[in-house]
MDTraj code that builds the backbone (N, CA, C; nanometers):
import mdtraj as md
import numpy as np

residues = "UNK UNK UNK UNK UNK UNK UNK UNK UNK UNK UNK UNK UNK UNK UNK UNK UNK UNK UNK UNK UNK UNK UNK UNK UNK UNK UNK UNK UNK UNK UNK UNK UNK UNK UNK UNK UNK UNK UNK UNK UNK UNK UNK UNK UNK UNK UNK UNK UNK UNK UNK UNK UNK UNK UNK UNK UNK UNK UNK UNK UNK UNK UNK UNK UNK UNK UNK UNK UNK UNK UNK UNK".split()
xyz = np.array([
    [-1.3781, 3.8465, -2.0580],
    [-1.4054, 3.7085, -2.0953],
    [-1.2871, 3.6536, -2.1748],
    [-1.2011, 3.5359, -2.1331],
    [-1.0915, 3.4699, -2.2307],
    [-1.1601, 3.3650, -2.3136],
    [-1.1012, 3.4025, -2.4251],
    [-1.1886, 3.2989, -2.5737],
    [-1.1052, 3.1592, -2.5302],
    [-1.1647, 3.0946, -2.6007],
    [-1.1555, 2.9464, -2.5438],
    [-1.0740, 2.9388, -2.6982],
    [-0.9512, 2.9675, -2.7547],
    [-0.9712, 2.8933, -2.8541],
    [-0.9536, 2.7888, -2.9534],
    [-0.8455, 2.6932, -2.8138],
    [-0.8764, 2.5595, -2.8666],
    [-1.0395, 2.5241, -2.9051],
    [-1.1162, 2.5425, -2.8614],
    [-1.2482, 2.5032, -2.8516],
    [-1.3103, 2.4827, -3.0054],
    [-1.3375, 2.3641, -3.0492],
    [-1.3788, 2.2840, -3.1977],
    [-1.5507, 2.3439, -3.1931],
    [-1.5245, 2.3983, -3.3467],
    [-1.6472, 2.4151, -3.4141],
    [-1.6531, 2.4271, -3.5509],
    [-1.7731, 2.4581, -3.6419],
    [-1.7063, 2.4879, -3.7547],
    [-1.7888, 2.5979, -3.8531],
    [-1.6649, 2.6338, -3.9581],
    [-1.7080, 2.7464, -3.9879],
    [-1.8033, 2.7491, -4.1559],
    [-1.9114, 2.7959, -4.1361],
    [-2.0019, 2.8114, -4.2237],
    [-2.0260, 2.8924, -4.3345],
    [-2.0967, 2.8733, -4.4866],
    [-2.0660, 2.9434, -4.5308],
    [-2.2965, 2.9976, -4.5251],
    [-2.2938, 3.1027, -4.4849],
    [-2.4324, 3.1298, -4.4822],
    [-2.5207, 3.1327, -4.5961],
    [-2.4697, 3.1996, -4.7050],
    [-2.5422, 3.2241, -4.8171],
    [-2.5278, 3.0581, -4.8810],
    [-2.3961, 2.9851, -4.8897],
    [-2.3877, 2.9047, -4.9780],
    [-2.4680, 2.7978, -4.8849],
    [-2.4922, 2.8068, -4.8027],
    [-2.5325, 2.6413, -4.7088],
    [-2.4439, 2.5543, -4.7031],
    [-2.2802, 2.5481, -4.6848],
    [-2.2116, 2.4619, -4.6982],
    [-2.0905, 2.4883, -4.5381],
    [-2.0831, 2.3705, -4.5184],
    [-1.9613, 2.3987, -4.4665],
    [-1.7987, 2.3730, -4.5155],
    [-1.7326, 2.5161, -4.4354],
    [-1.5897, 2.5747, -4.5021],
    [-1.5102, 2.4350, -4.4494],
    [-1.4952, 2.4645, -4.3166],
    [-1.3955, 2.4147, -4.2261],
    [-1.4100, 2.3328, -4.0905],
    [-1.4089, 2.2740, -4.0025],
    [-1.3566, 2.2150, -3.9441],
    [-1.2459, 2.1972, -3.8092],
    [-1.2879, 2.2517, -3.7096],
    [-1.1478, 2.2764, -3.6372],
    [-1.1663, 2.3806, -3.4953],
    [-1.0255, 2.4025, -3.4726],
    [-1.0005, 2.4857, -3.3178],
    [-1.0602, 2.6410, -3.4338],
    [-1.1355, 2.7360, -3.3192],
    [-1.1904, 2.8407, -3.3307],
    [-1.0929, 2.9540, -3.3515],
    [-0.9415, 2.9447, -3.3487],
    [-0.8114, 3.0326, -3.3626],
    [-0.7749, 3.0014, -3.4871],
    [-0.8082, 2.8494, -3.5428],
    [-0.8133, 2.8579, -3.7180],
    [-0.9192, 2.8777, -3.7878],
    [-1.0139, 2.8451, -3.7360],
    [-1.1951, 2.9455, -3.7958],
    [-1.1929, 3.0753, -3.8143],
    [-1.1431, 3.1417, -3.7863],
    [-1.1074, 3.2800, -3.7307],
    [-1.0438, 3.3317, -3.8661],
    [-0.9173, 3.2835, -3.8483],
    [-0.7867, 3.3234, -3.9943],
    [-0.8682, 3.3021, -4.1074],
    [-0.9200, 3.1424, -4.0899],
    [-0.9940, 3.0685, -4.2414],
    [-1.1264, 3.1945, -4.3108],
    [-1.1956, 3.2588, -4.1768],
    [-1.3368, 3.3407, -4.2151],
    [-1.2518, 3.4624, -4.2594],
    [-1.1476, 3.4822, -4.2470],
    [-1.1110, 3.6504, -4.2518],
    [-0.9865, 3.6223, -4.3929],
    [-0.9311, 3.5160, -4.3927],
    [-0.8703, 3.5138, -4.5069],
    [-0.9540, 3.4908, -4.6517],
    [-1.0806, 3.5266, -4.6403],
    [-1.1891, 3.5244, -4.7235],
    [-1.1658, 3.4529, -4.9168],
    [-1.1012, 3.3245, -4.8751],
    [-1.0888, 3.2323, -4.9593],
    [-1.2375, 3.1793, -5.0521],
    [-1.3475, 3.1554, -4.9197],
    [-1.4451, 3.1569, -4.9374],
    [-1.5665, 3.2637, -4.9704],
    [-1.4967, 3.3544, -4.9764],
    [-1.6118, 3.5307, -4.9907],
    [-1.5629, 3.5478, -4.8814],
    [-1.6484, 3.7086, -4.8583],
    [-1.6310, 3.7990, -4.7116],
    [-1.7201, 3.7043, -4.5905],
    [-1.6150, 3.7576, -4.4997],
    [-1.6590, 3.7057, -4.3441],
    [-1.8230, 3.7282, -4.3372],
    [-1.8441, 3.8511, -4.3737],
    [-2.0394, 3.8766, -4.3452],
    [-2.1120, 3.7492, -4.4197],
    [-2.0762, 3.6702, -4.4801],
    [-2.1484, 3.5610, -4.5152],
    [-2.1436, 3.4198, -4.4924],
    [-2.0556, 3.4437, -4.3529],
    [-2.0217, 3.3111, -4.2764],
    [-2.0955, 3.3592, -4.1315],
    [-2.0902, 3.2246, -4.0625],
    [-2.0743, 3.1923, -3.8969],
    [-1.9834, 3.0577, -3.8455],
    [-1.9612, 3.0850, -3.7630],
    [-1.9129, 2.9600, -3.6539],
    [-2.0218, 2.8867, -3.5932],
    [-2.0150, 2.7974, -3.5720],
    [-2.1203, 2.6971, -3.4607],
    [-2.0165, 2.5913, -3.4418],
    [-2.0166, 2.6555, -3.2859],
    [-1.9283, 2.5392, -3.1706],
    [-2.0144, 2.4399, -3.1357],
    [-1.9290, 2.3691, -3.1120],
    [-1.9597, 2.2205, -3.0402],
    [-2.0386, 2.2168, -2.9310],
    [-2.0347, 2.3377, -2.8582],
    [-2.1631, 2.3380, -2.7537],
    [-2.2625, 2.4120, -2.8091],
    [-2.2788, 2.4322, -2.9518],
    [-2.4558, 2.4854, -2.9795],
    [-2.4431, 2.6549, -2.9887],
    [-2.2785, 2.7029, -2.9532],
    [-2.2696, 2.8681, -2.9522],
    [-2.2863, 2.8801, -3.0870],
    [-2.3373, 2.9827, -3.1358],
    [-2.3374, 3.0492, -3.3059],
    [-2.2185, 3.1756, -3.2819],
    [-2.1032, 3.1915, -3.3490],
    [-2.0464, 3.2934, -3.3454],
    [-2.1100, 3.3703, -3.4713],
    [-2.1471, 3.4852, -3.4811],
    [-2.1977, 3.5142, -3.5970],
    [-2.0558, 3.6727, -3.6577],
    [-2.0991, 3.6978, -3.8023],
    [-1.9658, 3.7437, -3.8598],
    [-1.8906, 3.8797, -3.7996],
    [-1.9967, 3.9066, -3.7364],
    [-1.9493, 4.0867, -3.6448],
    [-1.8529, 4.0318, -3.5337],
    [-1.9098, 3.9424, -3.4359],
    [-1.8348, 3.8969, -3.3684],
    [-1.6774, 3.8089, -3.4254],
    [-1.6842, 3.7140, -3.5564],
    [-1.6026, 3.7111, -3.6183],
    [-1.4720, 3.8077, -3.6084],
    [-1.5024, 3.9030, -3.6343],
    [-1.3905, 4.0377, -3.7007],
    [-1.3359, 4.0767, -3.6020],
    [-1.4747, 4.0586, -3.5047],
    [-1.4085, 4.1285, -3.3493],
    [-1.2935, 4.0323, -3.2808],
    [-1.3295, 3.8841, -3.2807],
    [-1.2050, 3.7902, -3.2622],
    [-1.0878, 3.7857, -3.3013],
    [-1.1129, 3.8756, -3.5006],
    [-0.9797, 3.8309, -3.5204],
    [-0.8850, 3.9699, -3.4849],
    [-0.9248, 4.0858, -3.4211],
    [-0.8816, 4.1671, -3.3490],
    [-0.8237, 4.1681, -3.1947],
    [-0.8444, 4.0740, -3.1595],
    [-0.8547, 4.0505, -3.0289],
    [-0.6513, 3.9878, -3.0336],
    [-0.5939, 4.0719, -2.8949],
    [-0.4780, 4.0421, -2.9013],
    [-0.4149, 3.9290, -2.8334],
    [-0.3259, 3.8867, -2.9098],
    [-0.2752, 3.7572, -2.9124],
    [-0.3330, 3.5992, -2.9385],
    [-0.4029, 3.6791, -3.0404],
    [-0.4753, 3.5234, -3.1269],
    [-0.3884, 3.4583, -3.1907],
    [-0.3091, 3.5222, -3.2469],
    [-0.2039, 3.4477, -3.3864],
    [-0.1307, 3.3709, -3.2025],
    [-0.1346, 3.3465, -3.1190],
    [-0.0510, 3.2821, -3.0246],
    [-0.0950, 3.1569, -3.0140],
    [0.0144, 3.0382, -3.0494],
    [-0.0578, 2.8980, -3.0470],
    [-0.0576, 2.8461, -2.8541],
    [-0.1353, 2.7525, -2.8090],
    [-0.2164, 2.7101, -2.7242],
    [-0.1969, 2.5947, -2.7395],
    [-0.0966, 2.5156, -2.6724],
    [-0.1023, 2.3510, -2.6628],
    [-0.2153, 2.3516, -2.5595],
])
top = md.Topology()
chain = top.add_chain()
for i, resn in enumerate(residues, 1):
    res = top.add_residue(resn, chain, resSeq=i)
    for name in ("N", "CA", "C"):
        top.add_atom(name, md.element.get_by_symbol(name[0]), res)
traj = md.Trajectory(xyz[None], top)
């Protein structure tokens, strides 16, 4: 499966009820794992089509090779 990741959603903070961020899912990604906001396990994503990325899957994205690659 290729991640979409221009694809706009945004990233959540679970425990706090707030949202972080805003944006393409290749900067949701950096933003959940550069844990500015706490650890990734207390976030999700929710895309624009209604997907929930939740934080396992998170970690697994930001493993995934050639993410840091920008995508006009």
């Amino acid at each position: 499966m290729e991640v979409e990741w221009n694809s706009v959603g945004t990233l959540k903070h679970t425990a706090g009820g707030y949202d972080v961020r805003t944006g393409a899912l290749r900067i949701l990604v950096a933003a959940a794992m550069q844990g500015h906001e706490g650890d990734v396990s207390r976030m999700h994503v929710e895309m624009e089509d209604g997907t929930v990325i939740a934080p396992g899957e998170i970690r697994r994205l930001a493993l995934v090779p050639g993410r840091i690659r920008w995508q006009d």
